[in-house]
LUMKE-381953 format. One line per field, with one value per atom (N, C-alpha, C, O): chain; atom name; z, x negated, y. Coordinates in pm, 1 decimal, always signed. Example, Ala and Ser with C-alpha at 12.3 -4.5 7.8 and 13.67 -1.06 7.14 Angstrom:
2
c <- c(A_A_A_A_A_A_A_A)
a <- c(N_CA_C_O_N_CA_C_O)
zz <- c(+780.0_+780.0_+780.0_+846.5_+708.0_+714.0_+787.0_+803.9)
xx <- c(-1319.0_-1230.0_-1320.0_-1423.6_-1285.0_-1367.0_-1290.0_-1340.9)
yy <- c(-569.0_-450.0_-330.0_-331.9_-225.0_-106.0_+3.0_+113.8)
// end
This chain:
45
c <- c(A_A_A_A_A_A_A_A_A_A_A_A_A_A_A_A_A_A_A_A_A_A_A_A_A_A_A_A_A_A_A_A_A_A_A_A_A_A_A_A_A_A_A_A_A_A_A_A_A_A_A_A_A_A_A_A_A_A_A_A_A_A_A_A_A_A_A_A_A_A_A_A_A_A_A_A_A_A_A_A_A_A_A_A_A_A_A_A_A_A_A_A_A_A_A_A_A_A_A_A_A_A_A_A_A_A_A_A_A_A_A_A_A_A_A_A_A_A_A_A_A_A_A_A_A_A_A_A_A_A_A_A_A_A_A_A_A_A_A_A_A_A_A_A_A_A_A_A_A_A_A_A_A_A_A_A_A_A_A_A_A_A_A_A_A_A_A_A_A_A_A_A_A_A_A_A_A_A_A_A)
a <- c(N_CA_C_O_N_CA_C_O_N_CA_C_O_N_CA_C_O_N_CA_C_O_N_CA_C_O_N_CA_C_O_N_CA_C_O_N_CA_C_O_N_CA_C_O_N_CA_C_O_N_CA_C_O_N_CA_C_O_N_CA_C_O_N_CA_C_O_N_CA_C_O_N_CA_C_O_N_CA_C_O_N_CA_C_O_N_CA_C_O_N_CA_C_O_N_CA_C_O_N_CA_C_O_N_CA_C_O_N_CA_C_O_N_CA_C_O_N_CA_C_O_N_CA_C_O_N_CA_C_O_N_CA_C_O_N_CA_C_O_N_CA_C_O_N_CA_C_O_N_CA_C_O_N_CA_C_O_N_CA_C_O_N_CA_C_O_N_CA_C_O_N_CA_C_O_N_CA_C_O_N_CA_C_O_N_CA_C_O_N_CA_C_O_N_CA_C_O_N_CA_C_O)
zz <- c(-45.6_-149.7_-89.9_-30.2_-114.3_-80.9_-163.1_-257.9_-117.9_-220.2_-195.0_-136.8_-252.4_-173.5_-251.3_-343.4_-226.4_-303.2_-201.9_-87.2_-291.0_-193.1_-317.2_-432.8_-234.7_-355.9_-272.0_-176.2_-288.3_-193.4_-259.7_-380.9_-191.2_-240.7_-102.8_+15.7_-202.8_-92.5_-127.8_-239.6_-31.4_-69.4_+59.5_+143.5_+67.4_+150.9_+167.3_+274.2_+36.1_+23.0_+57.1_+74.0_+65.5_+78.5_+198.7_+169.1_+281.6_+382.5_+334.8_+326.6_+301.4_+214.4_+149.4_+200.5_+50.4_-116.0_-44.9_-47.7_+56.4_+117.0_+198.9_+167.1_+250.9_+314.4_+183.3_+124.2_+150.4_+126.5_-23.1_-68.1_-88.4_-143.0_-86.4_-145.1_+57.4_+201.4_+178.0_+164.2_+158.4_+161.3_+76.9_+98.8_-60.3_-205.8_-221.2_-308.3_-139.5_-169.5_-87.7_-141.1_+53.8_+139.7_+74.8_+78.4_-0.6_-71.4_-182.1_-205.8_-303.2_-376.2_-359.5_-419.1_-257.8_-225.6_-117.5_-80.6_-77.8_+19.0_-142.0_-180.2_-199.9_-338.3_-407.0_-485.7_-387.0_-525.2_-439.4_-493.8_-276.9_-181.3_-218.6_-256.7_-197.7_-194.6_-340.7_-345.0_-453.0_-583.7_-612.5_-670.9_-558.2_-559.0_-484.1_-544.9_-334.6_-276.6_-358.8_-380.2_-398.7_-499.0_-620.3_-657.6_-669.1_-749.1_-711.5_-781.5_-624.9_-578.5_-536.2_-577.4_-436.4_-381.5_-484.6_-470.4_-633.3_-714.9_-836.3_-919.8_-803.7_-880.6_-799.6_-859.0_-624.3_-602.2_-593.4_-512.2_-624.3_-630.1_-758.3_-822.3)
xx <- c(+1283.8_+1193.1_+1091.9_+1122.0_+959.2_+892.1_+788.0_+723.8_+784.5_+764.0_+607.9_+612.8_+476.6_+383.2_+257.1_+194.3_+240.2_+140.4_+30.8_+45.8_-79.2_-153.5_-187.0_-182.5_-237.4_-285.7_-401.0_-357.2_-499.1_-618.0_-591.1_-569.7_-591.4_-597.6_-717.6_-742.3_-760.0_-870.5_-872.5_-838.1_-916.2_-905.5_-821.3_-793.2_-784.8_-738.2_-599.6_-542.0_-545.9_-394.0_-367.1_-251.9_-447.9_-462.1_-316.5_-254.6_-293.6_-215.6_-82.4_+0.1_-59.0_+40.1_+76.2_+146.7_+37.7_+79.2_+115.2_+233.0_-2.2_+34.2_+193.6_+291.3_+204.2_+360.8_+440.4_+486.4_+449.3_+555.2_+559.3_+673.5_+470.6_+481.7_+529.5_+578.5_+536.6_+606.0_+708.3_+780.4_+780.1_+903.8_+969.3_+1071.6_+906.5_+990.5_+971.8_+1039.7_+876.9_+872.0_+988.3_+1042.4_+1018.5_+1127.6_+1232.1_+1330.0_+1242.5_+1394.5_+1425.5_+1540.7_+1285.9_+1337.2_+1396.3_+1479.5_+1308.6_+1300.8_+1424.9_+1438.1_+1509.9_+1631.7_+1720.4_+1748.0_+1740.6_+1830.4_+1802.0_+1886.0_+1690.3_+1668.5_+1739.0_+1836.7_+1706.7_+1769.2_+1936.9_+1984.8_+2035.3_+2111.5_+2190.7_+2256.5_+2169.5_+2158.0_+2154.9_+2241.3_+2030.2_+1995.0_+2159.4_+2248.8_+2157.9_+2256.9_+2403.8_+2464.3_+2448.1_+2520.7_+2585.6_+2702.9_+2485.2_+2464.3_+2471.7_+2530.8_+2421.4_+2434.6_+2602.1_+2672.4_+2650.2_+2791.4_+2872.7_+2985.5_+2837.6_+2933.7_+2919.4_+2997.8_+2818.0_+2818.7_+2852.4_+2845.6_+2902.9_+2895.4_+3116.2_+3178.3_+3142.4_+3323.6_+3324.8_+3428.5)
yy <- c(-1149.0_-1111.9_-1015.0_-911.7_-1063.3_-948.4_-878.8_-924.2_-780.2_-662.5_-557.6_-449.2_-618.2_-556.2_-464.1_-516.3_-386.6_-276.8_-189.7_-147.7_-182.4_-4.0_+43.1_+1.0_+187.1_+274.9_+357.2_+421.1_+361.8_+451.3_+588.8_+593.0_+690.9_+832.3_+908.3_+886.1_+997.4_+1081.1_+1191.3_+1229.4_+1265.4_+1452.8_+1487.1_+1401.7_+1615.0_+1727.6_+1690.5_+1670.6_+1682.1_+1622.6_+1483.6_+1443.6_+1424.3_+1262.5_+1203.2_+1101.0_+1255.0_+1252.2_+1273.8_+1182.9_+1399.0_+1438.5_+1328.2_+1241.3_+1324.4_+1221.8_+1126.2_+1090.8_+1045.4_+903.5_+951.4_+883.6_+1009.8_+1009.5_+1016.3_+918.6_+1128.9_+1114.9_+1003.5_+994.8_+934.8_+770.2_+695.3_+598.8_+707.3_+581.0_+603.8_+505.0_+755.6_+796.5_+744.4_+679.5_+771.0_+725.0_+582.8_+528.4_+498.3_+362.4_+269.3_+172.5_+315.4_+262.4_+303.9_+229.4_+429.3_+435.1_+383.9_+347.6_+368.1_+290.4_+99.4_+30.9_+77.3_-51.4_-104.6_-221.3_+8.6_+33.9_-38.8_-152.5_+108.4_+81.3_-39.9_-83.6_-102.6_-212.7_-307.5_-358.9_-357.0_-435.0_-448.8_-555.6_-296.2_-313.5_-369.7_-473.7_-280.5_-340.6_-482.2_-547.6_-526.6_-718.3_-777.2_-836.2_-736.5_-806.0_-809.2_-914.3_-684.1_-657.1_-709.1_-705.2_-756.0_-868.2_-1034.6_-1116.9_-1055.9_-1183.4_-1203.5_-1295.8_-1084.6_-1141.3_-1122.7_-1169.8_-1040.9_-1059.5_-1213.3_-1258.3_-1244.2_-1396.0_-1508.0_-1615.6_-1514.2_-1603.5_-1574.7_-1643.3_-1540.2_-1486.3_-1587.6_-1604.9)
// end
């Protein structure tokens, strides 16, 4: 499944915000991965 977005931000902080969004986006998208798989190996039992 793939999973794809941007978001432009500008200003002083611009750097900032963009990291750490990378941060919270690989972790939510870690958890939704494992969750999904989760689900699948319990419907195929």
């Amino acid at each position: 499944m793939a999973i794809d977005g941007t978001v432009e931000v500008a200003g002083r902080l611009a750097s900032l915000v963009e990291g750490g969004a990378g941060v919270v986006v690989r972790r939510m998208s870690g958890e939704f991965a494992e969750r999904l798989a989760a689900r699948c190996s319990e419907a195929h039992r």
